[in-house]
N, C-alpha and C positions, 0 to 999 in steps of 0.2 A: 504494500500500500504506500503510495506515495507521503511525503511528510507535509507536501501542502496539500492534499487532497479536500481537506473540510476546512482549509485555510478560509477567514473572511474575507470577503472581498476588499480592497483596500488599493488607493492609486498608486498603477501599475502604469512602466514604460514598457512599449514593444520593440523590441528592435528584429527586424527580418531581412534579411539578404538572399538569394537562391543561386544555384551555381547554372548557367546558360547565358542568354544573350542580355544577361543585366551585369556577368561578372568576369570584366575582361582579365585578362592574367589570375584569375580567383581571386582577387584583392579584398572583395568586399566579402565573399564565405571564409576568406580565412581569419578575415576584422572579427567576427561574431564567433565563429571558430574561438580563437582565441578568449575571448571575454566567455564564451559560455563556459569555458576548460578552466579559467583563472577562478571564477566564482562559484564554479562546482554545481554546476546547473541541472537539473535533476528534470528528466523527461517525463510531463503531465498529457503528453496527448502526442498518437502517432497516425497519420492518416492512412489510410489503405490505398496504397498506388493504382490499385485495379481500379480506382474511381479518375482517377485523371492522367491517368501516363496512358500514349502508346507506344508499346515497348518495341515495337521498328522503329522509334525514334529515338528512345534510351532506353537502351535493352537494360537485364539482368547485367552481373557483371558476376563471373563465377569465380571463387576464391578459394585460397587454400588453405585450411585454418588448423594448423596441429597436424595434418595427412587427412584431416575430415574436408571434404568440397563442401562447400554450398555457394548458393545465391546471393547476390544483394544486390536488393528493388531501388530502380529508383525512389525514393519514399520524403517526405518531409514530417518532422518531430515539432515540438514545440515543448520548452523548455523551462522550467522556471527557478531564478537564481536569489540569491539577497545582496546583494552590491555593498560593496564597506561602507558606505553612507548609511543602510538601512535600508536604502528604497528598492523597492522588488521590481525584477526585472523580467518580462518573457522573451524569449529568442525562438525567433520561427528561422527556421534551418531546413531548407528542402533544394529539390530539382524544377528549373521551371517547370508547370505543366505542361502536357501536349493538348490535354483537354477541359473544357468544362470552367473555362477562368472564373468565372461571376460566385459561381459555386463554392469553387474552391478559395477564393476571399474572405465569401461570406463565413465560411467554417472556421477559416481564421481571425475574422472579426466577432463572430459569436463565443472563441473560446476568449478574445480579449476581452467580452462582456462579463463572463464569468469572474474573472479575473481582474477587474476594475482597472480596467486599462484606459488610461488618459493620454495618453500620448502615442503615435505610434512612429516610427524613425525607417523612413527604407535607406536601406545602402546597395549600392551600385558601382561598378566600376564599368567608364567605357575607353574603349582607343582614339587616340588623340595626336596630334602633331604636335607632340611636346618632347624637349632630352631630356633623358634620364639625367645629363648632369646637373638639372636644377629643381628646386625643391619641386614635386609631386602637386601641379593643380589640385582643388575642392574646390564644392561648390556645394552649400546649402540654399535648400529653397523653402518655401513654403507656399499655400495658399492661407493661412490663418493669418489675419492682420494682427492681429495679438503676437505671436508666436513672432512675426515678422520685426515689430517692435521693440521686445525685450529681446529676442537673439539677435537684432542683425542681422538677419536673414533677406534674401531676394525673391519677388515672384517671380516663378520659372516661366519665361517667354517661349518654350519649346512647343512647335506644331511639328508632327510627325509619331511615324509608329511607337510604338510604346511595348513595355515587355510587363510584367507578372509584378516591380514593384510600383510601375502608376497605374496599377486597374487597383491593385489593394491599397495605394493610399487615396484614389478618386472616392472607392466603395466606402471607405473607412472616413470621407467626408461628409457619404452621405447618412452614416452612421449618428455622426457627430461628436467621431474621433479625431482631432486635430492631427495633423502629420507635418514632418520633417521631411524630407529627400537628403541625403548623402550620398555626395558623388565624388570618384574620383576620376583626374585621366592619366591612362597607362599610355607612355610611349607606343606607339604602334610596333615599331621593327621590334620590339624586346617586347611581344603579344605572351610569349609563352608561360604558365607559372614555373612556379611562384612569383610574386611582384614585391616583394616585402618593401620597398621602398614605397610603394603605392597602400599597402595596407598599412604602414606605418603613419602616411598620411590623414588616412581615412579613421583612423585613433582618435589621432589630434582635432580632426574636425569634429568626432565624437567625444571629444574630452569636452569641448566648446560647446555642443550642444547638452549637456548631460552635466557640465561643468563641476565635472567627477574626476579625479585622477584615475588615469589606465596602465594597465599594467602591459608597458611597452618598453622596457628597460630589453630582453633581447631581440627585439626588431631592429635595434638601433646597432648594431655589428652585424647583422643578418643584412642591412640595408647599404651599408658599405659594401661589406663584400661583394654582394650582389654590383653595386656602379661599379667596384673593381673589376670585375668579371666581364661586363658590358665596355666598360673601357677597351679591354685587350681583346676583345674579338671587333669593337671599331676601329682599333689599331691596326688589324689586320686587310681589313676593305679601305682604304681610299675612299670610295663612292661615297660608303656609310659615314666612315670620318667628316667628308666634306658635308653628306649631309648633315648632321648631328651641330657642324658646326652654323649652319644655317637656320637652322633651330632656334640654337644659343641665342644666335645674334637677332632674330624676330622676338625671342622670348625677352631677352632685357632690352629695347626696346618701348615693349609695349606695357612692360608691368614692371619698370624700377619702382613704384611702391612697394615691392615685396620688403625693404628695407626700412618701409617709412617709419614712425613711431610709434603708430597703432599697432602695426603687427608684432613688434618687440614688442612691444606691453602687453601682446597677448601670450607671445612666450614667454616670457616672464611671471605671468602668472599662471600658467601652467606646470611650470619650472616649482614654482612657491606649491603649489597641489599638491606636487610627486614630494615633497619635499615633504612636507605634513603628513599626507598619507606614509611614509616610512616612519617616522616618528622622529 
């Protein structure tokens, strides 16, 4: 039996990411990944795949476990943790679906009801025209003018298709769940996972919105390495060198405020979090 099972209801953040065309390099499932493993996040509800997967699209995936085979569906979990603040957290963790979107929302919005869920946070990762050698684009947005006001947040000007985290935060407004969007952009040539440089980013965006310290201390060597790594294979193409370096030079350019002294003061007091939160 779970140990929240007959927990009261009480206000609850959702944060949900899904691995497919919302998560480029896996940046944004391994962001939640992470956070659900660090808080010891204890799974309250599993969907049954047969209801929205077809499996010519994302098959089984057959595994070896001890000399024993089995299966494993693509499925989504939904998770619930205690965050060192106190405030309870759900993490919805799945595979987009192939079928049934409105549906499969609503079930996640209805176990948010259970759960008194006030908030709910999508993360995403897409590919981008941006190098790896400079800090990792975000972008939070919102539709709630409130939400917009006290975070600093932008309404998101986006026309075009959409994947599995804007139908559940649309659904989820007509609920009268307030939602976030987190976003990051992953270099395109460097598509492949792991992205940690990208998921390290998308922490920090969610340290901002959550204005919670994250436990991000080994992404931060994992994100090195990784530019070290992308370094020495640009080394090795010219093309890519020169592109990368064209990059560079459109990227500072257009956004030397990354310097300015709002965004120090925002690491800075994020810096003062991590600092507290250890004691």
């Amino acid at each position: 039996m779970s140990t929240f099972e007959h927990a009261s209801p009480q206000p609850t953040v959702m944060i949900a990411a899904f691995d497919g065309w919302n998560d480029a390099g896996s940046a944004a499932t391994a962001a939640v990944d992470l956070l659900a493993r660090a808080w010891d996040a204890e799974v309250v509800q599993k969907f049954d795949p047969e209801d929205y997967h077809d499996f010519q699209v994302n098959r089984p995936i057959t595994m070896n476990d001890n000399g024993i085979r089995r299966l494993e569906w693509p499925d989504t979990t939904i998770s619930l943790a205690i965050a060192p603040s106190g405030r309870n957290v759900l993490f919805v963790q799945g595979v987009e679906p192939s079928l049934r979107w409105r549906s499969y929302c609503e079930e996640i919005i209805e176990t948010g009801h259970v759960y008194g869920v006030d908030l709910l946070i999508g993360v995403g990762a897409l590919l981008a025209d941006t190098p790896h050698t400079r800090p990792i684009p975000t972008h939070r947005t919102s539709e709630d003018p409130r939400l917009r006001a006290e975070l600093g947040l932008d309404r998101s000007d986006y026309e075009g298709p959409t994947g599995i985290v804007g139908v559940l935060a649309h659904l989820a407004l007509q609920q009268h769940i307030p939602s976030v969007s987190v976003w990051a952009a992953v270099p395109h040539y460097v598509a492949q996972p792991p992205s940690p440089k990208a998921t390290l980013a998308i922490l920090g965006a969610l340290e901002e919105t959550l204005e919670e310290a994250l436990p991000t201390e080994d992404l931060v060597e994992e994100s090195r390495a990784w530019q070290r790594g992308v370094d020495e294979l640009a080394d090795q193409d010219p093309e890519i060198s020169d592109y990368v370096r064209q990059l560079e030079e459109a990227k500072d350019t257009t956004e030397l405020p990354e310097a300015s002294g709002e965004a120090i003061a925002r690491e800075f007091e994020r810096y003062l979090r991590r600092r507290d939160e250890r004691g």
